[in-house]
TIVEX-554556 format. One record per residue (C-alpha): residue in three letters; residue number from 0; chain; x, y, z. Coordinates in nm, 3 decimals. Layout:
BEGIN
ATOM rest  nr kette    east   north      up
ATOM  ALA NUM     A       X       Y       Z
...
END
This chain:
BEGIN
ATOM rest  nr kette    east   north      up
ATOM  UNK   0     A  -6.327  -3.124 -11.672
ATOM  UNK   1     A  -6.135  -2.825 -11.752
ATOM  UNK   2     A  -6.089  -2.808 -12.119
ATOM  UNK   3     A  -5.811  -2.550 -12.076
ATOM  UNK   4     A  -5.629  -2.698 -11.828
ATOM  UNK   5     A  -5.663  -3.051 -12.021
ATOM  UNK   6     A  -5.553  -2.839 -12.342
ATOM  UNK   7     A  -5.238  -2.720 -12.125
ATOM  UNK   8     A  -5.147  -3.069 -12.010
ATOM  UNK   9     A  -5.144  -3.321 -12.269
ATOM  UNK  10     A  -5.063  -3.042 -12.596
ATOM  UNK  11     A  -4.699  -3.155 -12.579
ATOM  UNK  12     A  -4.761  -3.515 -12.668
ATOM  UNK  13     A  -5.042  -3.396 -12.932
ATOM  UNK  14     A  -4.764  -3.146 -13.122
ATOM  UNK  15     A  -4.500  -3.402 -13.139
ATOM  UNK  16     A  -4.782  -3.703 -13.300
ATOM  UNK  17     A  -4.838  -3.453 -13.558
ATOM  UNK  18     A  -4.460  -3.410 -13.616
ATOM  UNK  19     A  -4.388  -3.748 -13.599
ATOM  UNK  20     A  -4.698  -3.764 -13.830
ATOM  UNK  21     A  -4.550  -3.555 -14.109
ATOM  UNK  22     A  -4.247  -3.704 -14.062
ATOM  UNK  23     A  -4.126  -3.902 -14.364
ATOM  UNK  24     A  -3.863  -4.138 -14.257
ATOM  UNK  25     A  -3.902  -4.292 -13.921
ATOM  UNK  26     A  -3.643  -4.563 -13.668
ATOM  UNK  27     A  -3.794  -4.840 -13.467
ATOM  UNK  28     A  -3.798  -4.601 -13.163
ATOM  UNK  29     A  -4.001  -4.299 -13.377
ATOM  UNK  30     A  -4.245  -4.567 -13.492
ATOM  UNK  31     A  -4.241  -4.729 -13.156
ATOM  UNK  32     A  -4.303  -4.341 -13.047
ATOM  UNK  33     A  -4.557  -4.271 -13.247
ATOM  UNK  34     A  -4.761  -4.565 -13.217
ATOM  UNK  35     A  -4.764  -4.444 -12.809
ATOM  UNK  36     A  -4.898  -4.146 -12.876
ATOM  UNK  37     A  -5.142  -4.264 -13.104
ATOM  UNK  38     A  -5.289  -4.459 -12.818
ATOM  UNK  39     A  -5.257  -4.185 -12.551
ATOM  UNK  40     A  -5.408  -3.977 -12.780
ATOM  UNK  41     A  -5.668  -4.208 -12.842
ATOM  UNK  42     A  -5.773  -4.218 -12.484
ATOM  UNK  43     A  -5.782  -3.848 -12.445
ATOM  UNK  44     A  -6.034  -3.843 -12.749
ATOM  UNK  45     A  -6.237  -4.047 -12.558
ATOM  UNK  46     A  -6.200  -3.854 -12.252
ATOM  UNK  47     A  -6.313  -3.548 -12.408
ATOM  UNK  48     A  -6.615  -3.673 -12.572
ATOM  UNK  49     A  -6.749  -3.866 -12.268
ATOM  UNK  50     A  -6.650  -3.578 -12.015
ATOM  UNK  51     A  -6.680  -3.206 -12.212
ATOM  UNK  52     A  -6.752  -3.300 -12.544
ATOM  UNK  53     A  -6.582  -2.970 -12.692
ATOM  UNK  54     A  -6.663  -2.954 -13.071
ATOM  UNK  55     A  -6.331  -2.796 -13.143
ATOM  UNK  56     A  -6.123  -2.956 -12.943
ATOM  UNK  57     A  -6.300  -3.299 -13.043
ATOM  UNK  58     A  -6.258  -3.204 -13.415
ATOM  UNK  59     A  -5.882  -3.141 -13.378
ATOM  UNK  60     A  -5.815  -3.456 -13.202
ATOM  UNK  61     A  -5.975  -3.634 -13.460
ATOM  UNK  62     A  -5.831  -3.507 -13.753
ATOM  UNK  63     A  -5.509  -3.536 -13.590
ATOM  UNK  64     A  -5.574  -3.959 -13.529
ATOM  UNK  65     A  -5.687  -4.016 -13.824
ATOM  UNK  66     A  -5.339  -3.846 -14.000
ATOM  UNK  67     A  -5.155  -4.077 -13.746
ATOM  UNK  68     A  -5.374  -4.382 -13.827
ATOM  UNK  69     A  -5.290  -4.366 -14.196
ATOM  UNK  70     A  -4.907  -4.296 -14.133
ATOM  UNK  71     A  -4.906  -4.643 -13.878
ATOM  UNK  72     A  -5.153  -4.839 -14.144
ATOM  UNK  73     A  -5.024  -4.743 -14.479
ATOM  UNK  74     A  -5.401  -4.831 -14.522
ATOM  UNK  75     A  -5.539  -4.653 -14.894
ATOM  UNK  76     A  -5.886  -4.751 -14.957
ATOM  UNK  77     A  -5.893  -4.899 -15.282
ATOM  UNK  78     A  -6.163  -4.635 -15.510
ATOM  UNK  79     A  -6.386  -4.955 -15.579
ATOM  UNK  80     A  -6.456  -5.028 -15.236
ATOM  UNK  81     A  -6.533  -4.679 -15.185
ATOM  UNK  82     A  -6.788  -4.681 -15.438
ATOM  UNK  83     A  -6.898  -5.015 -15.349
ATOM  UNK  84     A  -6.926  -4.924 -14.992
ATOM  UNK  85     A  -7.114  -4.597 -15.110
ATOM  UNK  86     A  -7.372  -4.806 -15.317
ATOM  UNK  87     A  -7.439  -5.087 -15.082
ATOM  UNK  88     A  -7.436  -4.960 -14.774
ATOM  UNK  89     A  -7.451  -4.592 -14.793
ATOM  UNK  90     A  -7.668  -4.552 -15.035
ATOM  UNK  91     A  -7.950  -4.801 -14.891
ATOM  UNK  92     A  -7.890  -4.631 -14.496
ATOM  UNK  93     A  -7.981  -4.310 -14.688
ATOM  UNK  94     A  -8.300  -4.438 -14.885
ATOM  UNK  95     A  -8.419  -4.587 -14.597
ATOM  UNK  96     A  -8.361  -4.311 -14.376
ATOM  UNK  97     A  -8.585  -4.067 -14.576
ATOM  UNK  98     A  -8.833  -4.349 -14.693
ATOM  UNK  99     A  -9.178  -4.222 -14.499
ATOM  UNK 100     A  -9.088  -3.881 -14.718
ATOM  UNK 101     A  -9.071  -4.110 -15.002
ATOM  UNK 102     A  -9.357  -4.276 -14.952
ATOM  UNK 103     A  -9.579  -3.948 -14.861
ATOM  UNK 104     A  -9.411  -3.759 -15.206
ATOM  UNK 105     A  -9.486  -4.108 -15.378
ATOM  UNK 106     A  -9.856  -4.118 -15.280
ATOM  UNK 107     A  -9.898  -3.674 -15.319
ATOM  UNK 108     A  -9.746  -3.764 -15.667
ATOM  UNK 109     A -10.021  -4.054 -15.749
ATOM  UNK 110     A -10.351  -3.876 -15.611
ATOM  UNK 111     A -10.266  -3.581 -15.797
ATOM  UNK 112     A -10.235  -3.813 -16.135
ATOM  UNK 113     A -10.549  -4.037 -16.049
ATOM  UNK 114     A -10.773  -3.702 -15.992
ATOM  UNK 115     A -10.665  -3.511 -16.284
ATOM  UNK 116     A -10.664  -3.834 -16.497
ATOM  UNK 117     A -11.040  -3.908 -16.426
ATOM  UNK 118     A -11.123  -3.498 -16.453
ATOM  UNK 119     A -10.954  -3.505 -16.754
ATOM  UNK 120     A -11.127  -3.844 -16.917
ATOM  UNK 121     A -11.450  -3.800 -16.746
ATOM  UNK 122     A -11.481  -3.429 -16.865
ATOM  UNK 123     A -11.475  -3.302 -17.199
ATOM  UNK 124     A -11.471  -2.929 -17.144
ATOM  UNK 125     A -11.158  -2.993 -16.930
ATOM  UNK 126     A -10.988  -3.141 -17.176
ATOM  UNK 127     A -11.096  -2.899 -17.449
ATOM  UNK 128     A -10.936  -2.606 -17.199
ATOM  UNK 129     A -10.600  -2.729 -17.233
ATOM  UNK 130     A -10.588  -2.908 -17.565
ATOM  UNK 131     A -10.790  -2.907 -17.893
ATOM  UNK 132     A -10.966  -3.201 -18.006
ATOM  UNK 133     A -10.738  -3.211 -18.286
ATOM  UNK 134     A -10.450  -3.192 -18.069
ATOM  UNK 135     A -10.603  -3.438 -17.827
ATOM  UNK 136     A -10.652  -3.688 -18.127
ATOM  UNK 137     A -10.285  -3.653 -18.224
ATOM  UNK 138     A -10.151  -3.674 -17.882
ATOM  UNK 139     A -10.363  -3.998 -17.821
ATOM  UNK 140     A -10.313  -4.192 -18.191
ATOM  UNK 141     A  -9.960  -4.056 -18.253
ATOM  UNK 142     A  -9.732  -3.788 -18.034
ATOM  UNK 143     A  -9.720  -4.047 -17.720
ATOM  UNK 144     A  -9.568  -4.328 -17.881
ATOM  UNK 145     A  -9.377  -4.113 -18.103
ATOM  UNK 146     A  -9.232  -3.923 -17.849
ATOM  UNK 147     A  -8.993  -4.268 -17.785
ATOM  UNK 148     A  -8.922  -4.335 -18.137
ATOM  UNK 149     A  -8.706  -4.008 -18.166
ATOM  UNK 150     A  -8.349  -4.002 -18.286
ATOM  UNK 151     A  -8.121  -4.302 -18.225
ATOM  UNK 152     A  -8.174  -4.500 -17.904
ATOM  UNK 153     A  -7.861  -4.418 -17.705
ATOM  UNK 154     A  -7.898  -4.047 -17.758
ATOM  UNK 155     A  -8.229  -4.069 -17.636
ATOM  UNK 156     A  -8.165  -4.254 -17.356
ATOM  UNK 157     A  -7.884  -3.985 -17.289
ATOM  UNK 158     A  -8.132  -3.699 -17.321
ATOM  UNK 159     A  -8.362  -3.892 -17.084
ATOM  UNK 160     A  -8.089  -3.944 -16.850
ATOM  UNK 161     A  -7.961  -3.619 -16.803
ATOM  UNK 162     A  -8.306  -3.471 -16.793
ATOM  UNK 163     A  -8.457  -3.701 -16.542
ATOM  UNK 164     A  -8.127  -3.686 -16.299
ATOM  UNK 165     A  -8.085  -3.311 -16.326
ATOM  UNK 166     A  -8.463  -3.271 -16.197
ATOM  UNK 167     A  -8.399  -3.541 -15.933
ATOM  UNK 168     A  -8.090  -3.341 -15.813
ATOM  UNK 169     A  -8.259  -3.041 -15.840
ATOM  UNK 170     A  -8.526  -3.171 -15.550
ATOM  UNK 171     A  -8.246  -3.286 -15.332
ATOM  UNK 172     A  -8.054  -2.970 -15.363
ATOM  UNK 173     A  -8.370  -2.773 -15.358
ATOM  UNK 174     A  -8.577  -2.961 -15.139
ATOM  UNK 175     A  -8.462  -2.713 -14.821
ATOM  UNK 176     A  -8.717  -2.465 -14.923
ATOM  UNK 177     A  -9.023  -2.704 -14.900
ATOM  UNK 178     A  -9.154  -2.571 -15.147
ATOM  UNK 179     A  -8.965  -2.744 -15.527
ATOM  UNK 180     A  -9.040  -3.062 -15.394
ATOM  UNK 181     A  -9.406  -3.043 -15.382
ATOM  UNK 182     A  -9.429  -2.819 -15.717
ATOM  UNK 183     A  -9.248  -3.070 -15.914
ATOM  UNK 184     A  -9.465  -3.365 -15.791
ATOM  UNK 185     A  -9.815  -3.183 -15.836
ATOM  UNK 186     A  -9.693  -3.076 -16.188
ATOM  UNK 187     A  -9.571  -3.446 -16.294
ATOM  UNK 188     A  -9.889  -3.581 -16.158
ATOM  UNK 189     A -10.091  -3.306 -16.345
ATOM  UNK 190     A  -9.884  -3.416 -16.703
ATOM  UNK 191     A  -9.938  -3.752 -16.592
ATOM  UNK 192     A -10.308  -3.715 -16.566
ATOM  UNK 193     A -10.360  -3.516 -16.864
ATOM  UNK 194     A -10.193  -3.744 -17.082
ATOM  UNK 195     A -10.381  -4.030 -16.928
ATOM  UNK 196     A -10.743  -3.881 -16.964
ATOM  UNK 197     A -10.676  -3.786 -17.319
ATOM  UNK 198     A -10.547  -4.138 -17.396
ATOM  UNK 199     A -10.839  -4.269 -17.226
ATOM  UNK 200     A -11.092  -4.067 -17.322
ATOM  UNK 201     A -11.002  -4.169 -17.691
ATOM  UNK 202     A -10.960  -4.534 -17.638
ATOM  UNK 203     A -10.612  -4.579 -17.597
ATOM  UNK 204     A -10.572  -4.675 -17.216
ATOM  UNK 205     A -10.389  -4.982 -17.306
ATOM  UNK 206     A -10.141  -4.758 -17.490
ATOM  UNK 207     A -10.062  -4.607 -17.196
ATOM  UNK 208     A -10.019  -4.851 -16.980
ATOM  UNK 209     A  -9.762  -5.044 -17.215
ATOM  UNK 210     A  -9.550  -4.690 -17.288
ATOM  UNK 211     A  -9.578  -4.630 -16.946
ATOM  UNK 212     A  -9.504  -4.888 -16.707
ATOM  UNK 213     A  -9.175  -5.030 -16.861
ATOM  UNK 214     A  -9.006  -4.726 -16.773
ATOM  UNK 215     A  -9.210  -4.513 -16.519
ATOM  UNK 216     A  -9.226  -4.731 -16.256
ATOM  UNK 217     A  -8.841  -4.712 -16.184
ATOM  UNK 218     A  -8.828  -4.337 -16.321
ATOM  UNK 219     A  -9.116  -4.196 -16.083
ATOM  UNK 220     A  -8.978  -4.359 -15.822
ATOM  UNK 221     A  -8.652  -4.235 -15.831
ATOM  UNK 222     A  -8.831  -3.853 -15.846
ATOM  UNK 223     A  -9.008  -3.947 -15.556
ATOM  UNK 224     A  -8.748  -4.057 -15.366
ATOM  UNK 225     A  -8.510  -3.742 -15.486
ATOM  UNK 226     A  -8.850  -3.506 -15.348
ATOM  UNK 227     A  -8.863  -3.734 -15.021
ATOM  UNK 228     A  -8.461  -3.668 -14.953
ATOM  UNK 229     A  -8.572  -3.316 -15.016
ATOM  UNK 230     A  -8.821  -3.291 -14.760
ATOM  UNK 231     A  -8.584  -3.486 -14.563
ATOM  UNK 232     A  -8.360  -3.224 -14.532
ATOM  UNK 233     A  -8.599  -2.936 -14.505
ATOM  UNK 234     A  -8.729  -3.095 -14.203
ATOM  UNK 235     A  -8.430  -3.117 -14.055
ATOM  UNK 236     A  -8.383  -2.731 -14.120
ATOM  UNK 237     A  -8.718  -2.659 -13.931
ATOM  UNK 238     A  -8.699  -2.947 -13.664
ATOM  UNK 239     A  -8.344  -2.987 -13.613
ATOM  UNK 240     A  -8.430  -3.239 -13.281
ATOM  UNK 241     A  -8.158  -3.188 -12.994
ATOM  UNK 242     A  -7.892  -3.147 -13.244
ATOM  UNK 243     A  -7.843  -2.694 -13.318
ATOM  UNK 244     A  -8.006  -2.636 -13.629
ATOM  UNK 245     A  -7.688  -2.610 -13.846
ATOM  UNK 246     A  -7.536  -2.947 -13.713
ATOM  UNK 247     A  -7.884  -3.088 -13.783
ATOM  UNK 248     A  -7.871  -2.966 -14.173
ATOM  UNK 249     A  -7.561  -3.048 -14.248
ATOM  UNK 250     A  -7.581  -3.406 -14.132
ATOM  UNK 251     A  -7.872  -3.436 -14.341
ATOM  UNK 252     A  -7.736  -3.297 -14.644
ATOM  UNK 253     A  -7.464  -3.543 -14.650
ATOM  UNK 254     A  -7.706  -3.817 -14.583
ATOM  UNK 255     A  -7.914  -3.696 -14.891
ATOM  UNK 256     A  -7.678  -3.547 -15.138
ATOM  UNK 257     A  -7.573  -3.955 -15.111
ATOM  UNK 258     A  -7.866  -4.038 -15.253
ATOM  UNK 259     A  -7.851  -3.739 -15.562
ATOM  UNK 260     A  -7.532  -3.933 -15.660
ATOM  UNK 261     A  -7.721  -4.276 -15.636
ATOM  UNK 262     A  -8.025  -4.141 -15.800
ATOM  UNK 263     A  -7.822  -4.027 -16.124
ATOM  UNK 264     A  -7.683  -4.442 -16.134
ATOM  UNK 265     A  -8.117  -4.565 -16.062
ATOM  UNK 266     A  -8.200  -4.282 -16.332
ATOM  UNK 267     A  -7.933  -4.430 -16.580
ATOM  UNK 268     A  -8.106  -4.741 -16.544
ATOM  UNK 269     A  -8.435  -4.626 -16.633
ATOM  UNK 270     A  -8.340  -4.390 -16.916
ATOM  UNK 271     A  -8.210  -4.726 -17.093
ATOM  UNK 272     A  -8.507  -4.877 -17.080
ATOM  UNK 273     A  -8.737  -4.602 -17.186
ATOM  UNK 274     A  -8.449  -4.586 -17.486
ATOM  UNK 275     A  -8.440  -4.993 -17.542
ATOM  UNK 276     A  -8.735  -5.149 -17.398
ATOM  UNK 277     A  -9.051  -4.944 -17.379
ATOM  UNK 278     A  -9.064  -4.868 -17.726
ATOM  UNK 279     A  -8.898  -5.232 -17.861
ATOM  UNK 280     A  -9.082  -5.551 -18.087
ATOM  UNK 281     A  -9.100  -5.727 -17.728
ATOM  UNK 282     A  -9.451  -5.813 -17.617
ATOM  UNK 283     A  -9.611  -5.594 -17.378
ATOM  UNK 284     A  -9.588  -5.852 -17.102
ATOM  UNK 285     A  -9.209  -5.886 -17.134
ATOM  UNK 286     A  -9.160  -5.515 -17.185
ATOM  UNK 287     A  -9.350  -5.438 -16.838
ATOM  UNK 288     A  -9.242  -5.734 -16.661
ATOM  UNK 289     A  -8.866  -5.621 -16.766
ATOM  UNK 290     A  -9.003  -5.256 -16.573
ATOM  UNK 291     A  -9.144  -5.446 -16.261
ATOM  UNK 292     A  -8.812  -5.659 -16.201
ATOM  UNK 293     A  -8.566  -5.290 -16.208
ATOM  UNK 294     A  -8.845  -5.149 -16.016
ATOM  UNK 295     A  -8.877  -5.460 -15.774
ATOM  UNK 296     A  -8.479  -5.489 -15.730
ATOM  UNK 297     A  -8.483  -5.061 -15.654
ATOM  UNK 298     A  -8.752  -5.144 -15.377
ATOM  UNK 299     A  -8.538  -5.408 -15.214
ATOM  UNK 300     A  -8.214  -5.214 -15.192
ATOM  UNK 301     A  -8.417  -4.942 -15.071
ATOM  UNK 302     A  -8.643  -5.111 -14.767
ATOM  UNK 303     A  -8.497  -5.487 -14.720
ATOM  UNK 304     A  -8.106  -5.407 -14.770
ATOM  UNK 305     A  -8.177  -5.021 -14.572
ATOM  UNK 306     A  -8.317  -5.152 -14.314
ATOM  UNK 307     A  -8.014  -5.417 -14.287
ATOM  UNK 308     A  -7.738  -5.147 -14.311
ATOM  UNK 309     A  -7.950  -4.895 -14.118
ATOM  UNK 310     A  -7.943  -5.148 -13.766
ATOM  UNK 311     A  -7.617  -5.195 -13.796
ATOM  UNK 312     A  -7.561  -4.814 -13.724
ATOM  UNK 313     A  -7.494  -4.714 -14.077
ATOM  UNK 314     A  -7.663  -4.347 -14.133
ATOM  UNK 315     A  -7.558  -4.256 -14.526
ATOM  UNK 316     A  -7.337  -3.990 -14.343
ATOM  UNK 317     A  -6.975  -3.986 -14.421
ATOM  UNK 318     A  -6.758  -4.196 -14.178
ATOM  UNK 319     A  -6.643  -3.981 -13.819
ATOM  UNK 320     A  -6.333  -3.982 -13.899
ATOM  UNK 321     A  -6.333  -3.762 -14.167
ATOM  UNK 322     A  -6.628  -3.576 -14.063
ATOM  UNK 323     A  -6.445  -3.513 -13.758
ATOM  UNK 324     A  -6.611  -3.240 -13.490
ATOM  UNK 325     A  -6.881  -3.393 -13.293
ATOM  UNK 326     A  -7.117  -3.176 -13.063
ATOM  UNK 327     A  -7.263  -3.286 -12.726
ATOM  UNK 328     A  -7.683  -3.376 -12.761
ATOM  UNK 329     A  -7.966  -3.368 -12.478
ATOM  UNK 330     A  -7.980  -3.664 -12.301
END
């Protein structure tokens, strides 16, 4: 097909849809008008992408049906369907699109915490490179639990919040490099370690298991998965598929910075229960079982409801219409 001769033809009936889009007040015969065009314009869309999928041309068209759908439908999506839709559908497509980056940052994350953790208990000298015994004794019989006794509970669980969601953003936004991602998982699972071996090494295991779990299991998660959407999108960047390397990236990042915004909600979550939970009068058992169910009802939304949205064609990216330009792909 010749896109300039197609152009040539039908731009007529496309210039008056968009005036009779604009226009305010319409008759029976400028709706009945309008809603013709809509259709014939409908069917040239289609023409174009299934012929000479023209990006430009595509993306005009587009944008120019979805201005005349609105004026025929009246239709305003309420905002709490929007965020609804964003939650439980978008959301989970997303997670479940990035979740073998999730589960690769999720096990880089616990190797690095289970090696350092038995260097650090097993060897002395290691410890006593990083931390005194007199600061090893006072991280292990006072500064861990204290550390979520401090202040009032809400403003810690604010502190912990904003924290906690401004590094998880950071590996989204950041993840393109390949190289934040990684840093900020070896480094957690180094802390991690540390702290463990120390507690460990003086007895206190137990201690952090019970200051731990509540909490962590949600809150590493979360990290993981922001690293994993990282990745995500780096990969794209370097192996953009049959898709040109900026189309590839930027469908990505729209795919991921979805799951930023739904990490800040997940991170919310666990930042209350560090705040209320880990360090309450409950006992331990209720406390960690309290962690496992948030943790537990993360996982589903994440693998059982993803996969769910995911076959019914739902990608976390925003909807065509509004992205609008399309691009042809090898077959």
């Amino acid at each position: 097909m010749d896109t300039d001769a197609f152009i040539a033809v039908h731009r007529e009936d496309w210039d008056r849809l968009a005036v009779l889009t604009r226009t305010r007040d319409l008759d029976a015969a400028g709706i009945d008008e309008l809603i013709a065009l809509y259709r014939r314009t409908a069917t040239h869309l289609s023409t174009v992408r299934s012929t000479n999928p023209d990006p430009v041309l595509t993306a005009r068209l587009s944008v120019l049906l979805q201005r005349a759908r609105l004026r025929i439908t009246g239709a305003r999506v309420p905002l709490w369907r929007r965020v609804r839709d964003m939650l439980w559908e978008d959301l989970p497509a997303a997670l479940h699109e990035a979740r073998w980056w999730v589960a690769g940052c999720a096990a880089l994350l616990l190797v690095t915490a289970l090696v350092s953790g038995l260097w650090f208990g097993l060897d002395p000298s290691a410890r006593s490179a990083v931390l005194t015994e007199a600061e090893q004794r006072r991280l292990a019989q006072h500064d861990f639990v204290g550390y979520y006794f401090q202040g009032e509970a809400s403003g810690f669980a604010a502190s912990v919040w904003t924290n906690n969601a401004w590094i998880a953003l950071q590996s989204v936004v950041l993840g393109v490099t390949g190289v934040w991602p990684a840093w900020m998982l070896l480094s957690n699972g180094l802390n991690i370690g540390l702290s463990g071996g120390v507690l460990a090494a003086h007895g206190h295991l137990g201690t952090l298991l019970v200051y731990l779990l509540p909490h962590g299991l949600l809150e590493l998660t979360a990290i993981c998965v922001g690293a994993g959407a990282g990745l995500r999108l780096f990969w794209a960047w370097v192996r953009p598929g049959p898709l040109p390397r900026a189309w590839a990236l930027a469908r990505a990042a729209r795919a991921m910075i979805t799951v930023g915004v739904g990490l800040v909600a997940v991170l919310l979550v666990s930042g209350v229960i560090e705040a209320f939970v880990t360090p309450s009068s409950l006992p331990a058992a209720v406390r960690i079982g309290i962690g496992v169910l948030a943790w537990a009802a993360f996982l589903a939304v994440m693998i059982v409801r993803g996969r769910r949205v995911s076959r019914a064609g739902i990608t976390g990216d925003l909807p065509e219409e509004v992205v609008g330009d399309q691009v042809a792909v090898a077959a």
